[in-house]
N, C-alpha and C positions, 0 to 999 in steps of 0.2 A: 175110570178116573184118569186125568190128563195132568200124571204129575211138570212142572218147572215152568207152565202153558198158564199166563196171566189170568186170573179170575176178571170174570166181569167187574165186579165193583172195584178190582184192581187198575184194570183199564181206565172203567170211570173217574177214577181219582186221577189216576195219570194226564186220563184229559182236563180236567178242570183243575190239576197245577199246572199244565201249558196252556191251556186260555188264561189263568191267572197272571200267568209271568208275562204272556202276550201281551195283554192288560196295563199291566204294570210299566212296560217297557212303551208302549204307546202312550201312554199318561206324560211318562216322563218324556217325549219326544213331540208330544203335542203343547210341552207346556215351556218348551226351549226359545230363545229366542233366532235360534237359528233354522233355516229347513233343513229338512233331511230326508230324503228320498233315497229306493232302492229300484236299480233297472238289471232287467238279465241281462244276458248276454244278446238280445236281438235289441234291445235297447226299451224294452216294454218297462212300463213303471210298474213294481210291484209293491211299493209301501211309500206314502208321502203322510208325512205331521201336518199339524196345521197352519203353522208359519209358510209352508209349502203351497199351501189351497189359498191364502191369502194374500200372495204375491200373482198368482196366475189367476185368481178369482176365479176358481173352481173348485169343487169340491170333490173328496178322493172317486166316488164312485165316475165321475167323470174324466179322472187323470189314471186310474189302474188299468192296466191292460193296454193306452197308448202310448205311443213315440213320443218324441221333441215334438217330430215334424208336425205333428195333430195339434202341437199347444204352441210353440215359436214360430216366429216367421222363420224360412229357411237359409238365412244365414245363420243367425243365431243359433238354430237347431242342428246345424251341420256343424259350428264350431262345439258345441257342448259334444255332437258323439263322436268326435274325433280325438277329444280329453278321454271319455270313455274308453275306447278303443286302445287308448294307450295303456291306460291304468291295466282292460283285462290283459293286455299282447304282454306288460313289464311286469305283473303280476306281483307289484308293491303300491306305497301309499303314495299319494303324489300330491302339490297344490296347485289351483288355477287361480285365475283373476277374470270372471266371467261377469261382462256386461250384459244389460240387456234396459228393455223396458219391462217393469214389473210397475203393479196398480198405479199407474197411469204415470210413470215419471220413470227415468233416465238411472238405474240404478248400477253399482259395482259390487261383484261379488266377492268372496274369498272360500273357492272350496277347495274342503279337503276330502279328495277322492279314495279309496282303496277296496279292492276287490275281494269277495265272499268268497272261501273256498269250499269244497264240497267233502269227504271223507277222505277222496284220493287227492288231495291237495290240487285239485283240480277249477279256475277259477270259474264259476257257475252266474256270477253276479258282482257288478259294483254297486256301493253304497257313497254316498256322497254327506255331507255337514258343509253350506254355504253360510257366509257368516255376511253381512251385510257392512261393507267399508266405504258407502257411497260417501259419508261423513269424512271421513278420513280422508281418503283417495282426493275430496274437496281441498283442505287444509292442505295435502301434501303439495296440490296444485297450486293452491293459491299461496303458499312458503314458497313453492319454488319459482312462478312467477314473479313474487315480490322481491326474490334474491337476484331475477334476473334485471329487473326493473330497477333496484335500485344500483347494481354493478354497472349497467348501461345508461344511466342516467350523471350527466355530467354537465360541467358547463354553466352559464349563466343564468339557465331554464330549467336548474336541476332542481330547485324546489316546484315546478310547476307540473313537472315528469312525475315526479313522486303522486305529487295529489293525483294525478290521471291516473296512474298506475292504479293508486290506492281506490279511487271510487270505481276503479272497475272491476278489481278484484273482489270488493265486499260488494258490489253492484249495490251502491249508494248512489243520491241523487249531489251531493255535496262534498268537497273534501277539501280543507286546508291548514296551511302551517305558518303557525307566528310565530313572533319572539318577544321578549319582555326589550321593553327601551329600554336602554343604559340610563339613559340622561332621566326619565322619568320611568319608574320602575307600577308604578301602576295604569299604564298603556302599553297596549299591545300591539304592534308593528304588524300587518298582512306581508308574507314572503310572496305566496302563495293561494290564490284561491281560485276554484277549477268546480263549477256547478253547470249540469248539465253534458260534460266532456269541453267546456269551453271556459277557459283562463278567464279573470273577471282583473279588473284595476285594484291596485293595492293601496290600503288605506289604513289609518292608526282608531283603534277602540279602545275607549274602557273597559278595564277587566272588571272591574266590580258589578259581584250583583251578576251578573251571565254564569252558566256553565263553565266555561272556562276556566273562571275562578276557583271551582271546587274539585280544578284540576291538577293546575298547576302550583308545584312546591308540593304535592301529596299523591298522586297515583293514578293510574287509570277509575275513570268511571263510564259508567253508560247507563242512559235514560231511554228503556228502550220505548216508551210511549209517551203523551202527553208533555210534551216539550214544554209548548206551548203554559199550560198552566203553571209551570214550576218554574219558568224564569221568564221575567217581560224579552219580547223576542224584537228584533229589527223589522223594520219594514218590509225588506226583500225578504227575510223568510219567513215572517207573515205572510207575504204575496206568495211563496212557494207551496205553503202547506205543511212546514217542518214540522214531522210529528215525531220523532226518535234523534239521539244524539250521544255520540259516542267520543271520548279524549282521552290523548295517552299524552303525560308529560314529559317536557327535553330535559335534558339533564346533563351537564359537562363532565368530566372526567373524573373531576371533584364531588360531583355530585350538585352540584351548585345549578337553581333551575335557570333554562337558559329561554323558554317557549311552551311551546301546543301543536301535538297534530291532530284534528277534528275529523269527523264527518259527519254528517245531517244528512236525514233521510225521509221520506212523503207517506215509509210504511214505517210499521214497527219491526224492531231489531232483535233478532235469535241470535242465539249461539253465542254467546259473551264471550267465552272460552277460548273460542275460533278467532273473532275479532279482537280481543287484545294480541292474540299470539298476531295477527298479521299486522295489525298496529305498532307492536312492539319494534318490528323490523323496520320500519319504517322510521319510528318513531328514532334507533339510534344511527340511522344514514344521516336522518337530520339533522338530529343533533350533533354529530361528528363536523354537518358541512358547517353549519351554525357556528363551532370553536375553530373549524379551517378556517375560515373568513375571518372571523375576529379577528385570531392570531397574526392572519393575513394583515388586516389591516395595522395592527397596532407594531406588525414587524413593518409593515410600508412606513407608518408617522414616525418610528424610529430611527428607518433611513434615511428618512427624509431630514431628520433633524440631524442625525451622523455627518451626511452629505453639507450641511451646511453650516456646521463645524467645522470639519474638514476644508469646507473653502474655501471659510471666512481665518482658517489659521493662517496666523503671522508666519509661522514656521511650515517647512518645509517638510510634508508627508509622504512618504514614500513606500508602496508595500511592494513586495519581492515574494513569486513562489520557490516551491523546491527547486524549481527549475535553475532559480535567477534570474526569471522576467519577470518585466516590471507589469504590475496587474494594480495600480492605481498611482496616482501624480499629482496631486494637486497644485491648485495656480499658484499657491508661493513656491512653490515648487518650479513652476514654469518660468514665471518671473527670476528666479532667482538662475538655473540652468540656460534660461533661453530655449527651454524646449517646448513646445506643447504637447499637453496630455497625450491627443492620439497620435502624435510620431513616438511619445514614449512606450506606449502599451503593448505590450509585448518585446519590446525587446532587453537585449543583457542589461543588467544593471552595471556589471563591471567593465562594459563595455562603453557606456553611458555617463557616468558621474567619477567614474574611480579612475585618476590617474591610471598611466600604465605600470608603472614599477610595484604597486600595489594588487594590481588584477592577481596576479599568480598566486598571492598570500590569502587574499579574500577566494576567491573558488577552493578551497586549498582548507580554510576553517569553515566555510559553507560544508562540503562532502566529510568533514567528519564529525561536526554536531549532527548529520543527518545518520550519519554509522554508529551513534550513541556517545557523542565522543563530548568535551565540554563547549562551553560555548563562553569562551571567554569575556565577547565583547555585549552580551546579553545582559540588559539590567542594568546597564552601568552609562555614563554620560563620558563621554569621548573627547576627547579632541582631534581632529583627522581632517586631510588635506582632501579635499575635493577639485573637482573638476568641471567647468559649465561650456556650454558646446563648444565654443571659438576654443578648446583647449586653457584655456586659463582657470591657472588653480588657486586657490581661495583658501583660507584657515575655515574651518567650519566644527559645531557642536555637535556631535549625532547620539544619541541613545535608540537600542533596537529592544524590541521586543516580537516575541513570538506566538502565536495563538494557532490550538490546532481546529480547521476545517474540515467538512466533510470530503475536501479535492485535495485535502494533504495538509500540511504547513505554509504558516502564512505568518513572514517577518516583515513587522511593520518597521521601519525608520523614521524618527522624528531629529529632522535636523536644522539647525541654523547658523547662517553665515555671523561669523564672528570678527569679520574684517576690520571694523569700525573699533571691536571692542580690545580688538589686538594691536589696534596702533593707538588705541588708545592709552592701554595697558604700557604702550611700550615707551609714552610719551610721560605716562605717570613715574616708570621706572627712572628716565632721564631726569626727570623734577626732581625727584626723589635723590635722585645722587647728585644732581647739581646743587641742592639745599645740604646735602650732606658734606660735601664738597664748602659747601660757601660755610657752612657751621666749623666745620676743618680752621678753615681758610682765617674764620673770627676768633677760634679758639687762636690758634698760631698767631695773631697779629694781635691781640692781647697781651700774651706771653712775651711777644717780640718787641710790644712797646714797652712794656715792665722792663726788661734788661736791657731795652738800648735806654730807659731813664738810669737805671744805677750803673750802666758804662758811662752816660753822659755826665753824671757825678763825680765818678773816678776820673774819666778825662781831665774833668776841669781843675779835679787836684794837681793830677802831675802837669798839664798844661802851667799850672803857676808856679811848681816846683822847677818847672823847667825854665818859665820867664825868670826865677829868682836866681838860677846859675847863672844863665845869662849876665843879668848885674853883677852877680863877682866875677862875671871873665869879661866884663867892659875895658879894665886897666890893660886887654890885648899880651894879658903875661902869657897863656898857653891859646894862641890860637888853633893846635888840633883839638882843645878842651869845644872852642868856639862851635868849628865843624860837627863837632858830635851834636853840640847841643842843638846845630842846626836839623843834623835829621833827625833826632829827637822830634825835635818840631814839625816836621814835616809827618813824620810817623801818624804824632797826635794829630795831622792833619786827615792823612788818611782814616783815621780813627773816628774822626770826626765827622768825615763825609758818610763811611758808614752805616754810622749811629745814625746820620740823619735820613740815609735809605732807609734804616729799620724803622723808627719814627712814620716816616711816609706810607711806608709797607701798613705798617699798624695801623695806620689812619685811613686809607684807602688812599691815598693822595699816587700819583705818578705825573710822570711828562714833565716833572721839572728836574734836570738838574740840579747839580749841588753848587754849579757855578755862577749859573743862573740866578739860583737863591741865594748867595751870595750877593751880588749886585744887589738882588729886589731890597735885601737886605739896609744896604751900603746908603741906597737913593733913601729909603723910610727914614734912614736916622737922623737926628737930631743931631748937629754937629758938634755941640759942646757937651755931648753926654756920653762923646770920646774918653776910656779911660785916660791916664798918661802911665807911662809905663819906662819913662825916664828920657833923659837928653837922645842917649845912645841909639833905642828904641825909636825915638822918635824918626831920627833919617833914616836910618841903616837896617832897621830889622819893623817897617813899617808892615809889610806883610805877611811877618808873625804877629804882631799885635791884632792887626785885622784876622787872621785868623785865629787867634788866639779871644780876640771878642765876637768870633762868628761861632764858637760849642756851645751853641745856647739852643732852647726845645725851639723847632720849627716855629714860625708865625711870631718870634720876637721880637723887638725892634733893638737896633745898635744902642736906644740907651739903656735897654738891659745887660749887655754883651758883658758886662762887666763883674756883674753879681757874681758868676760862676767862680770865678778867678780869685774874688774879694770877699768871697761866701757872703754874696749881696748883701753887702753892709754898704750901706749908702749913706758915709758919711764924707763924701770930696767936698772937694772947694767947692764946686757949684751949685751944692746942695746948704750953702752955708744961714739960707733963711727959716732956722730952727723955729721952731713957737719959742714963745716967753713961757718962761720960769713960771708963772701963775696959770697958765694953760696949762702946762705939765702939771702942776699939781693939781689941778682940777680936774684934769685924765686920770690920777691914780696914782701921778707919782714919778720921776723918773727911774729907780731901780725897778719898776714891774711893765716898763713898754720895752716891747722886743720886733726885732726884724728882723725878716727871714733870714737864715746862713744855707749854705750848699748841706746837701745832704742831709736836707728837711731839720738843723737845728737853726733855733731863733737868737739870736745876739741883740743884748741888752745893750736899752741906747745910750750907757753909761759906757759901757767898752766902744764904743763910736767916738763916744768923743775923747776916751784917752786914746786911742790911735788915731783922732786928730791932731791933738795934744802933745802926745811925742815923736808924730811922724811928719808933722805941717811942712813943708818945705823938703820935705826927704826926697818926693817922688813919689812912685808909683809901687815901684821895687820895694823899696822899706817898710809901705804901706802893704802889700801885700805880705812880706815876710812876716810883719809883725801879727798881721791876724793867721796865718798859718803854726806861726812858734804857739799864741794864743791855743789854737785848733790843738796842736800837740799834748799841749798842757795838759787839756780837758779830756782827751784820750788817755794821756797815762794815769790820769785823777780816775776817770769808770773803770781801764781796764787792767790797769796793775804796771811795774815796773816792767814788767817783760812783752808786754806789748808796746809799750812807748818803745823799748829800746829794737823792736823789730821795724815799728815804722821809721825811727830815725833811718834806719838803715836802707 
């Protein structure tokens, strides 16, 4: 008996749990989608799955026991044992990226190699798992062509770059990119269309009703067969054969749909998956150049309209970098300096338009609004002395503003010459005070006529008080009484001349003397409407009487001259042709008619005629005394004993 020494049916069973587990493990490696194969160390195969036999089209009994070199051409088969080689020399896992031709096409691999060790950790055998990434390795190709395609496509022809790129990355017979019109949003504008590898003329289609349409504003689709019968086709690709068709829509930033990138194809179209992803790329180059151009253009018609703004301003624009050169001028600008735009452009501003005694203050508030400092004259409307080439300097309006650029700060100036408005200004200030002046002047000469009438009043009292001394020192008893009285008279003469400056003043009147007027006086009057003023008067003091009937308001005539004196009671000898008694009573009456007296009262033409009455023959003298005693009366009758007794006095 052979005790601890395997029994037969122990064996047995041993073997057919290792054919089973062999079994099992071939099952599973036949039903993989990847090959897998094992080579010793001379490089002989000793176990391939079926994924294996189906790429080399042969079956294991034909690949066990040989090389590469028996089943690859001998490049390929030298780069595979040379992977081998490594794997048993490093005696860890390793991965390759093995190409080749396998059933009948162009294939890439990915295997993962790692070495069998034997008891003594000794490596005896590699085993390999190749996983098949021709797919991939595809995509990885055609993403990264498309990334170079579209980074190197620029330019005016960059939408026709793209299409090329694109139909020959997807090895399409068609490929183009439109855009939605602005102006008419259901036409589609051709950027781009490239069939065959050769650029075609660009032209506007209806969206409606085509593929297109059930593209744009909603998402990629793709028709990979029968084009033809799902949407009425064009002519040209009727003539081409289009049988497949694939679109990715543009889309702005916003999202907002801006186009279509297409292509059209003779076969039908695989791999949906792969071709959106490469469409994708594509799809946001274009749409990115799509919103550059727009922006483009709508920042051009901007400028263009900025531009001609600016040229058609009245006022004078002026922009200034950090610098303090000039980096725009426009023509009121130029007209107004005498400069032109390009001698301005670039150069100082303070150099340019700014007197000198100001240069130092402006560079001076420039460097510290730029050191964070404030900005006094910013936002605000100025008044500031300017300067235009010949050096002559000008009042001018300026307000500046600031706006920051991507090359710094940028102070624009809007200014205008205010020369006209300033002499204009300064001509209204003169109106202004010459009217104010002349108002002055009216008011004063109002006032001025008011008081030289009630001196003219008072004159003409004591004027008669003085004719009435006079007649009591006619009998020559005190002739120094006489002398007084004469410059008394005299006084009131100067008094009188005066009065009649002020008078003149008041009136606006000048250029005439008082002597002058006198005369003009003398010739208007009437000769018999000469007061009398008695015998004595008459030879001797002729020149007082005349002046004595010359205090009368400017523009009188000498046969007023007397009123003042007589408190214009006009009742002389020469006035002796009264109405009749039956006319006066048909007036009203004679106690209720009055004529004027000095000093705005009216005397009744009953008191006329009793101071004709008891003075007829008196003279002149007597006749004025007694309407003056009269005047007395009536003063201390209004105003009380103590006022009569002040004027006697």
């Amino acid at each position: 008996m052979n005790d601890g020494a395997p029994t037969p049916v122990q064996i047995d069973e041993r073997e057919r749990a290792l054919r089973e587990s062999e079994l099992r493990l071939q099952q599973v490696l036949d039903n993989t989608s990847a090959a897998v194969f094992a080579k010793d160390r001379a490089g002989r195969y000793l176990f391939v799955n079926h994924e294996f036999e189906r790429l080399t089209g042969r079956n294991a009994d034909a690949l066990l026991g040989h090389n590469d070199r028996d089943i690859f051409p001998p490049e390929m088969a030298a780069a595979l044992r040379r992977n081998d080689m490594l794997v048993l020399l490093e005696a860890r896992a390793m991965e390759f990226e093995e190409s080749g031709v396998f059933a009948g096409e162009h294939r890439t691999f990915l295997s993962a190699k790692f070495p069998l060790l034997d008891i003594d950790q000794v490596p005896y055998a590699v085993c390999g798992i190749a996983t098949d990434i021709t797919r991939r390795k595809q995509v990885e190709t055609a993403l990264t062509s498309s990334a170079l395609a579209v980074s190197g496509a620029y330019g005016r022809d960059l939408f026709v770059e793209l299409s090329r790129y694109l139909s020959a990355i997807l090895d399409v017979d068609v490929a183009f990119i439109a855009q939605i019109r602005e102006d008419e949003p259901t036409m589609m504008r051709i950027l781009a269309f490239v069939a065959d590898d050769k650029p075609r003329e660009n032209y506007d289609y209806p969206i409606a009703n085509t593929a297109c349409d059930t593209v744009v504003g909603h998402g990629f689709r793709m028709y990979p067969a029968g084009l033809g019968s799902l949407f009425p086709l064009d002519d040209d690709f009727i003539e081409m054969g289009a049988e497949s068709y694939a679109g990715y829509p543009l889309s702005d930033a916003q999202g907002r749909p801006l186009g279509i990138i297409s292509i059209v194809s003779r076969r039908p179209l695989e791999q949906p998956e792969f071709i959106e992803s490469v469409m994708k790329i594509f799809a946001v180059r274009a749409a990115a150049e799509i919103e550059r151009q727009r922006a483009e253009d709508v920042a051009q018609r901007n400028a263009e309209h900025l531009r001609a703004t600016v040229n058609a301003a009245l006022d004078c624009i002026i922009a200034m970098d950090e610098r303090g050169m000039i980096v725009k001028f426009n023509p009121a600008a130029e007209a107004c300096f005498g400069i032109r735009e390009k001698d301005a452009l670039g150069r100082s501003l303070a150099d340019t338009i700014i007197p000198e005694r100001f240069r130092e203050r402006h560079q001076f508030g420039l460097k510290l609004y730029l050191e964070g400092g404030p900005g006094p004259v910013l936002k605000k409307r100025l008044e500031v002395t300017a300067m235009r080439a010949n050096g002559a300097e000008f009042p001018a309006e300026l307000a500046v503003g600031v706006d920051d650029s991507p090359s710094g700060k940028v102070f624009i100036g809007y200014l205008r010459d205010i020369t006209e408005r300033t002499e204009a200004e300064q001509r209204r200030r003169r109106l202004e005070a010459q009217l104010l002046q002349a108002k002055k002047m009216e008011a004063l000469g109002h006032l001025t006529g008011g008081i030289a009438h009630d001196f003219n009043n008072l004159l003409a009292s004591i004027m008669g008080y003085v004719a009435l001394a006079h007649e009591r020192s006619d009998n020559g008893e005190d002739a120094r009484l006489s002398g007084y009285l004469d410059q008394a008279l005299q006084s009131c003469e100067r008094a009188r001349d005066l009065i009649q400056q002020m008078l003149m003043f008041s009136r606006g009147q000048n250029g005439t003397g008082a002597g002058d007027r006198r005369r003009q006086l003398h010739r208007a009057e009437p000769r018999g409407a000469q007061p009398d003023l008695g015998p004595r008067h008459r030879g001797r003091t002729g020149r007082a009487g005349e002046r004595v009937r010359g205090s009368v308001r400017p523009g009188a005539t000498r046969a007023g001259a007397a009123e003042p004196l007589c408190e214009r009671v006009r009742c002389d000898a020469g006035r002796r042709s009264a109405p009749t008694r039956a006319s006066r009573r048909a007036r009203g009456g004679d106690a209720m008619r009055r004529v004027p007296a000095a000093g705005g009262r009216r005397v009744r033409r009953t008191e006329c005629r009793r101071h004709r009455a008891g003075h007829r023959g008196r003279g002149a003298g007597a006749h004025v005394r007694s309407v003056l005693l009269d005047e007395t009366t009536r003063k201390r009758r209004r105003h009380g004993p103590g006022d009569g007794a002040r004027h006697r006095a």
